[in-house]
N, C-alpha and C positions, 0 to 999 in steps of 0.2 A: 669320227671326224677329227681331222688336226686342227692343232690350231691355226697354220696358216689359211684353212678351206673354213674355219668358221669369223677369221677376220674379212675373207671372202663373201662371205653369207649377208656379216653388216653391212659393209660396205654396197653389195647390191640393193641392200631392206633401204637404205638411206635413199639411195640414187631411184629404189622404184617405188618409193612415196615422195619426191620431189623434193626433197629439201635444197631450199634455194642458199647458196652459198654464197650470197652478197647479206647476208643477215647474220648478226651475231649470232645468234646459237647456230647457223648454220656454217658459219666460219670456224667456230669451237667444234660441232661435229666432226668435221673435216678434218681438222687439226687431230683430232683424239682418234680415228679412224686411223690417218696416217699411223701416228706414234704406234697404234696396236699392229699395225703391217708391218712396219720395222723390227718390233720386239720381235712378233712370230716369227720374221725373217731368220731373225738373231738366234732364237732359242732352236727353232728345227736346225741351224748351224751349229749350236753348240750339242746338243742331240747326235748329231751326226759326228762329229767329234770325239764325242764322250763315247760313241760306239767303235769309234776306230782304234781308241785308247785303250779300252775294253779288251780287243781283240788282241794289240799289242801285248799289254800286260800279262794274259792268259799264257802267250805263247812265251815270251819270256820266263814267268812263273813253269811253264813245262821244262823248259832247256833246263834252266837251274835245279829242278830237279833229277832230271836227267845227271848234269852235271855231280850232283851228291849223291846220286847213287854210283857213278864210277868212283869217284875219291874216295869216297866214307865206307862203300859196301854196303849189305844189304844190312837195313836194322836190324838188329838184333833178336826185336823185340815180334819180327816179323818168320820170323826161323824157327822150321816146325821138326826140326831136327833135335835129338836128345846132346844137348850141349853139355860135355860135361864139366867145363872150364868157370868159374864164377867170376863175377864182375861185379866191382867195386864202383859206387858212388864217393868220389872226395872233391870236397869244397876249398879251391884254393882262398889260403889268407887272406891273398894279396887282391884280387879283385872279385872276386866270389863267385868264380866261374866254375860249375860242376863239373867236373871233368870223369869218365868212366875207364877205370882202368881193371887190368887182370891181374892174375896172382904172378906173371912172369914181371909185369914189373914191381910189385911188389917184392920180388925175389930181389930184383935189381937195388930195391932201397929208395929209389927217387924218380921222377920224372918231370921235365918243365912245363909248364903250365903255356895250351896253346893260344892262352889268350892274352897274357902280359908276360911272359918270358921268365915267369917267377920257380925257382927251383925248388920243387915241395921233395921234401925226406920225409922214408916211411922208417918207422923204429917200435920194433914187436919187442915184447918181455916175453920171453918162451915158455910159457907156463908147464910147461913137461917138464922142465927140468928141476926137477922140486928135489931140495936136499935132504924133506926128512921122509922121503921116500910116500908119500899120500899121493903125489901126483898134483897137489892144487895148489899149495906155499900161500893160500889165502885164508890156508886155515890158521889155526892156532894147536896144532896136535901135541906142543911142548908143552903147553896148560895141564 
């Protein structure tokens, strides 16, 4: 039962036990009977609304995804394919936006940061090229 059908329900329980509405509590029924018809009124309106917004929302929520999957491609993380390219998580300074990147720009040395325009530099020490020939130069092999 809604609520407008059980503001319904009082209203007739009132009307078919007589209450005489030239009497105070019968004037105050009346009164408070109204007010609950108006509310119902109100609330299966906003019900109704909040279902249209619902439906809105949803369908918008679809396009935009839609939409980020032509821009972005497919996640990555969704790709059953043997990838053999790695990707990079880096935190820009500047506003802390994680950005994923690959080893091609890392090749490159830098790239802007697509959230505040901020120019992040990548700077590798080439741990191969070790001059007392071990390969690691973190060691101590001249001790």
């Amino acid at each position: 039962m809604t609520l407008t059908e059980k503001v319904a329900y009082l209203k007739g329980l009132v009307e078919g036990i007589g209450v005489d509405e030239t009497t105070n509590q019968g004037k105050i029924m009346k009164a408070v009977l109204d007010v609950l018809d108006d509310m119902a009124f109100t609330v299966s309106d906003l019900e109704d609304s909040t279902s249209e917004l619902y439906e809105e929302v949803e369908a918008i929520d679809e396009d935009l995804s839609s939409l980020e999957d032509e821009f972005y491609g497919d996640d990555e993380d969704d790709c059953d394919c043997c990838c053999d390219e790695d990707i990079y998580e880096v935190k820009c300074p500047n506003c802390d936006e994680e950005i994923c990147i690959d080893s091609g720009v890392l090749d490159k040395g830098e790239i802007e940061c697509p959230n505040c325009g901020e120019t992040l530099t990548f700077e590798f020490d080439d741990e191969d090229d070790c001059d007392c020939g071990c390969g690691d130069c973190g060691c101590h092999c001249e001790d």
